[in-house]
C-alpha positions in Angstrom: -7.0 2.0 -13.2 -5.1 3.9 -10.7 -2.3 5.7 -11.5 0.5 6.9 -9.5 -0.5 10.7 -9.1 1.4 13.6 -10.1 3.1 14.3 -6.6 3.9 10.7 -6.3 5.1 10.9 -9.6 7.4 13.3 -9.5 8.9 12.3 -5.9 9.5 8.9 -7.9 11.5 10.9 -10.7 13.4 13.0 -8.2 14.8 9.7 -6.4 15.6 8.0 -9.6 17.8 10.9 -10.5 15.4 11.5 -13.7 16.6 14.9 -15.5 15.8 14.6 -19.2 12.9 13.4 -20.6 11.0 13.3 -17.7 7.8 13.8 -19.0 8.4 10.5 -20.9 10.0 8.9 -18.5 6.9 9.5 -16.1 4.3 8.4 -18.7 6.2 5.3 -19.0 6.1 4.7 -14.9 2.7 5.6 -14.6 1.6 3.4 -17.7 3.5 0.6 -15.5 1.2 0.9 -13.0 -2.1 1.4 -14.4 -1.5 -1.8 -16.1 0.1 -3.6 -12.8 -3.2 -2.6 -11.3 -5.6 -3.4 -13.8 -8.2 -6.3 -13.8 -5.7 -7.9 -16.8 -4.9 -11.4 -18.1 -1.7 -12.8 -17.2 -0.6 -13.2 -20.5 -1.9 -9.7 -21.3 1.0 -8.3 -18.3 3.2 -10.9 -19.6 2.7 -9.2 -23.4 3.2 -5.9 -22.3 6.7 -6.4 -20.2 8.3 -8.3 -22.5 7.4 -5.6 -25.2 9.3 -3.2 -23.1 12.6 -5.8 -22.6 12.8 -6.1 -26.4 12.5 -2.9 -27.3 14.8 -1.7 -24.4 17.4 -4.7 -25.9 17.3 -3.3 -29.2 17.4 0.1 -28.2 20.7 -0.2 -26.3 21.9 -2.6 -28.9 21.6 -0.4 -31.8 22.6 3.2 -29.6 26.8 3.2 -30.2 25.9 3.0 -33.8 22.9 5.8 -34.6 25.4 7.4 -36.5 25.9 4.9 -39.3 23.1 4.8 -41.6 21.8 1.4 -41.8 20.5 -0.9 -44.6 17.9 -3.7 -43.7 17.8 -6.9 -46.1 15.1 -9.4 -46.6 15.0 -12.9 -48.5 14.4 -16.2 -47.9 16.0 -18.5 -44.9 15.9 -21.5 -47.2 18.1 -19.7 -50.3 21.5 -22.4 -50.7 24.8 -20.9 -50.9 24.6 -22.1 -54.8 21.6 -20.0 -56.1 21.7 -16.5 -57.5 19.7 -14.6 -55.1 22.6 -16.0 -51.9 24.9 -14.6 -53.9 23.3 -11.8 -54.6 22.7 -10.1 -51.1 26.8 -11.7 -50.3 27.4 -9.3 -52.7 24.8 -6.9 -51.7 26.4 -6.9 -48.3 30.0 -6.1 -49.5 29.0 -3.1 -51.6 27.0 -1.6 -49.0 29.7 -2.1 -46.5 32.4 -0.5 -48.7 30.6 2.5 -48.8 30.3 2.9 -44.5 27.0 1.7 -44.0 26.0 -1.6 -41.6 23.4 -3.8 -42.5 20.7 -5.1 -40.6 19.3 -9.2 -41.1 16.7 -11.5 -39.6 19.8 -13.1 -38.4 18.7 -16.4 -39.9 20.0 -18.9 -42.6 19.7 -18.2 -46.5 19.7 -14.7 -47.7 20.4 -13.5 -43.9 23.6 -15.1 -43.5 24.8 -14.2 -47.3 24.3 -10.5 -46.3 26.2 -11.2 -43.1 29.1 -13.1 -45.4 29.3 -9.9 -47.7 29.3 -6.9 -45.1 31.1 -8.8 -42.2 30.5 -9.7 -38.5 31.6 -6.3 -37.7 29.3 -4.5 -39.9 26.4 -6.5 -39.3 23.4 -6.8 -36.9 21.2 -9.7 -36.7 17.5 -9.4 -35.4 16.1 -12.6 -34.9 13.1 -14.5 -33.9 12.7 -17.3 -31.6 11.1 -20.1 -34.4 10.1 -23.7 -33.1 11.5 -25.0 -36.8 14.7 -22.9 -36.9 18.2 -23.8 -35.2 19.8 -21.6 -32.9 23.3 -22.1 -34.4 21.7 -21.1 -38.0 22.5 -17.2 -36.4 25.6 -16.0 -37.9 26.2 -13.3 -35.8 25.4 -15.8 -32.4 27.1 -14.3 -29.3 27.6 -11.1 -31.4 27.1 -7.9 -29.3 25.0 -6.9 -32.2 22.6 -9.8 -32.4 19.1 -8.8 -30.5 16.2 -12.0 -30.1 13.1 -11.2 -29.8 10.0 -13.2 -29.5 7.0 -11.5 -31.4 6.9 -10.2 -34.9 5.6 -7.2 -34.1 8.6 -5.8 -31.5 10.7 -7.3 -34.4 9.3 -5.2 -36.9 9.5 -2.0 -35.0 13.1 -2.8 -34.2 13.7 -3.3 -38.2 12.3 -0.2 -38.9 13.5 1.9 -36.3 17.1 0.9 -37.5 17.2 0.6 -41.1 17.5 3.9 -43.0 17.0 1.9 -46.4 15.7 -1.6 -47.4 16.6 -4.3 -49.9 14.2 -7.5 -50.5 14.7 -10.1 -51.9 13.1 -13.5 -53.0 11.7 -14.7 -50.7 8.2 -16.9 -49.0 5.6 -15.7 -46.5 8.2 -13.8 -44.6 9.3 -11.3 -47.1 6.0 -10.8 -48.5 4.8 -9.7 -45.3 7.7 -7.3 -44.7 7.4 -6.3 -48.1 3.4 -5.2 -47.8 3.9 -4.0 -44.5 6.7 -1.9 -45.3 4.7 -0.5 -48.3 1.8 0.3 -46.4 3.7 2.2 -43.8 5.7 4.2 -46.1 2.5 5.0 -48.1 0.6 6.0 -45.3 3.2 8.2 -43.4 4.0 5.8 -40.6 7.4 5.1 -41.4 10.0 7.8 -42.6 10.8 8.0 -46.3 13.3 5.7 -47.5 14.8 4.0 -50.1 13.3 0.8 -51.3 14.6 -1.9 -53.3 13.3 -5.0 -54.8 16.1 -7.3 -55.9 16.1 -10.3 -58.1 18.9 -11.7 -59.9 19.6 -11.8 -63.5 16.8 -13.7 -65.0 14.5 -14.1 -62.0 11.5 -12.9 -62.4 10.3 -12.8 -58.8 9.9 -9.1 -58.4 8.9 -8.4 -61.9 5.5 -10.8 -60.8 5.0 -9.0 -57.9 4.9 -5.7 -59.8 2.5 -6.9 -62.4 0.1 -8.2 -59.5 0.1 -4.2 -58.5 -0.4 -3.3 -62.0 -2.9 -4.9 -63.1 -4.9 -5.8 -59.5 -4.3 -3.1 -57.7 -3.3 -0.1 -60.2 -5.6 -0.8 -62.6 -8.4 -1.1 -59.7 -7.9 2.2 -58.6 -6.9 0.4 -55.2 -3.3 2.3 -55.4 -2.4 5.3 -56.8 0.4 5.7 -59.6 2.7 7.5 -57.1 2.7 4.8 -54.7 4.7 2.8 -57.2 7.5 5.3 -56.5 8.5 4.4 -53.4 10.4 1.2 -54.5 12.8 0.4 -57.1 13.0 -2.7 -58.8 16.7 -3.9 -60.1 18.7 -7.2 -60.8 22.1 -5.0 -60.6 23.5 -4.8 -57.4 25.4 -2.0 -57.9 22.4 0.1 -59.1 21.0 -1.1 -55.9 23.4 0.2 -53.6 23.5 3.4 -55.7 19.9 4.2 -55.5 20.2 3.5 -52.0 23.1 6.0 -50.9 21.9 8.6 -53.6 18.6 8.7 -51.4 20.7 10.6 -48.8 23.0 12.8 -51.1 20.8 16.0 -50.1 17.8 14.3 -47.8 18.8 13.8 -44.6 15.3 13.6 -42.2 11.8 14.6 -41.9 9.6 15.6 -39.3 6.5 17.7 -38.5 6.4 20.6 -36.7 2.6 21.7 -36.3 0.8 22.1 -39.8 4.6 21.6 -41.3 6.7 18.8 -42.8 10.6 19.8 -42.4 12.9 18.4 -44.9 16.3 18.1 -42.6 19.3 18.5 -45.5 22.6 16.9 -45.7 24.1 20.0 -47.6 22.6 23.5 -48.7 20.8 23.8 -51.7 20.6 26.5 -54.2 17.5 29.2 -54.6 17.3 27.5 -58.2 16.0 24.3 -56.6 13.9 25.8 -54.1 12.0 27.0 -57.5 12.2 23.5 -58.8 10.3 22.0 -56.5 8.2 24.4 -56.1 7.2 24.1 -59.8 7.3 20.5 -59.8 5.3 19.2 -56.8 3.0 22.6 -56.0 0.2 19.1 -56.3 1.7 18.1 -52.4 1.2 21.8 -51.0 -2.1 22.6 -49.2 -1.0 26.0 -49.5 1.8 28.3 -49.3 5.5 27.7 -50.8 8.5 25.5 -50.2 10.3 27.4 -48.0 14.0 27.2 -46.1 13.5 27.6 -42.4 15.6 27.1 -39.3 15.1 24.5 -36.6 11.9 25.2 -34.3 11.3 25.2 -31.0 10.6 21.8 -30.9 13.5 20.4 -32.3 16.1 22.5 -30.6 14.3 21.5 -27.5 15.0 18.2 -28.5 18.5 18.5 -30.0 17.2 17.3 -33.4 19.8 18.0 -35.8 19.8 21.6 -35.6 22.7 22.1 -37.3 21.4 21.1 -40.6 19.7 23.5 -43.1 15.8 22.8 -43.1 12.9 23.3 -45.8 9.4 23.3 -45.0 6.3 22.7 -46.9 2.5 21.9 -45.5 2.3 18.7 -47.0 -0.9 17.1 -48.5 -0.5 14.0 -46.1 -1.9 11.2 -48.4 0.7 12.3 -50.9 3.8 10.1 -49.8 4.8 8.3 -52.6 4.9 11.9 -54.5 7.1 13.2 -51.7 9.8 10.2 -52.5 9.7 12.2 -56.0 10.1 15.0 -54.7 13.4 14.1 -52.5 14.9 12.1 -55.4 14.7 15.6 -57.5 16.0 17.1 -54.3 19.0 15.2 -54.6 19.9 16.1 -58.2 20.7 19.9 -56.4 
């Protein structure tokens, strides 16, 4: 697979009037046409540029707004506007939207277009699917500036995830069992940023309650899961401890990243020496050595603008430890 050559590269940059990110912006070209030039299927080309479309439509789609934290909610397409669980993310929708954030749907019918009903066309985005068995016009945000389509799961998922900042599921069939597990494993395994979880059934459902007795007792109880990978969901029928637990996720947490051998906690608001000791006491089990420690922004991140405004700890983080490091930033957030 040829690709274009650094020299060529670069001239290409320069004409495009490329200035930041040109690094990425030239791996991106140059991927372009190692694939363009590769012995490929069709289908696999065909794959790979409408990956990029979708991901450049929700990109753009999602941009004016990075600056709203975002709630993603799951459920099924087929709940009626009589059962408890429709009513349940309407009113999900209207508590989260009273308190600034947007929320993010499928886009769809059932429990997508009750969270749309609570929070409003205006505070809403819908990400939806192209389905063979699913109406167009069931999209209640259709012609919406903030509706993105996309044709396979997997863009879909990514697009979910890059925008939500928080997640509510609720009951729901093969869909939401799949977002639920997925999201899950990512979370678990690092892949996905911490956030809040919740799992939301109404009063006297026992959907979720089933679902965490099938990790108790087949997966707990195997040793398949670790007790501290229950942590990174919360299970309620109230929707206003829902919304709670969701917003109190941020009252001191604001980000994460690595920076070499580091994890930096990015903070919304200073904390006190008092709590540095806390969690020092509390979670030494997540250090491979050394101390929770305040820093300042790195090289890295003030290279790349990352919020280096905010006040930072660091902490070299025992990796396979992530539903322990939800514990640690809910005590983080009780100062």
């Amino acid at each position: 697979m040829a690709g274009l050559g650094e020299e060529r590269l670069e001239g290409w940059l320069d004409e495009l009037g490329v200035e930041r990110d040109r690094e990425l912006v030239g791996r991106l070209l140059d991927a372009a046409v190692r694939i363009g030039t590769a012995d490929l299927d069709r289908l696999d080309l065909k794959i790979a540029a409408r990956t990029l479309d979708e991901q450049l439509a929700a990109a753009t789609t999602f941009a004016p707004y990075a600056g709203i934290r975002k709630v993603a909610i799951f459920g099924s397409a087929r709940t009626g506007p009589e059962e408890p669980a429709y009513r349940a993310a309407r009113d999900l929708g209207a508590a989260i939207a009273s308190r600034g954030w947007m929320i993010v749907t499928g886009g769809g019918p059932g429990i997508m277009t009750a969270g749309v009903e609570g929070a409003g066309v205006d505070r809403s985005f819908g990400v939806t699917i192209e389905l063979p068995f699913e109406p167009v016009d069931s999209n209640p945000l259709a012609g919406d500036p903030k509706s993105v389509g996309f044709r396979y799961f997997f863009n879909r998922k990514l697009a979910f995830m890059r925008a939500a900042d928080a997640y509510v599921l609720l009951p729901g069939g093969f869909g939401t069992m799949d977002e639920a597990f997925e999201l899950l494993t990512l979370l678990q395994t690092g892949r996905e940023t911490p956030g809040p979880v919740v799992l939301l059934e109404p009063v006297g459902d026992a959907y979720w309650r089933s679902f965490r007795h099938f990790l108790d007792v087949e997966l707990l109880d195997a040793g398949l899961i670790d007790r501290a990978d229950l942590d990174l969901f919360h299970l309620t029928s109230d929707v206003e401890d829902a919304c709670e637990y969701v917003t109190d996720f941020y009252r001191v947490f604001h980000s994460v990243r690595y920076v070499r051998d580091h994890l930096v906690l990015r903070l919304a608001t200073e904390v006190d020496d008092d709590c540095v000791e806390r969690l020092n006491d509390e979670f030494s089990d997540l250090l491979v050595g050394g101390r929770i420690e305040r820093c300042g922004p790195s090289d890295a991140e003030r290279r790349d603008r990352d919020h280096v405004e905010l006040p930072r700890l660091r902490l070299r983080f025992v990796r396979a430890r992530h539903g322990r490091l939800h514990a640690l930033i809910r005590s983080l957030n009780r100062g």
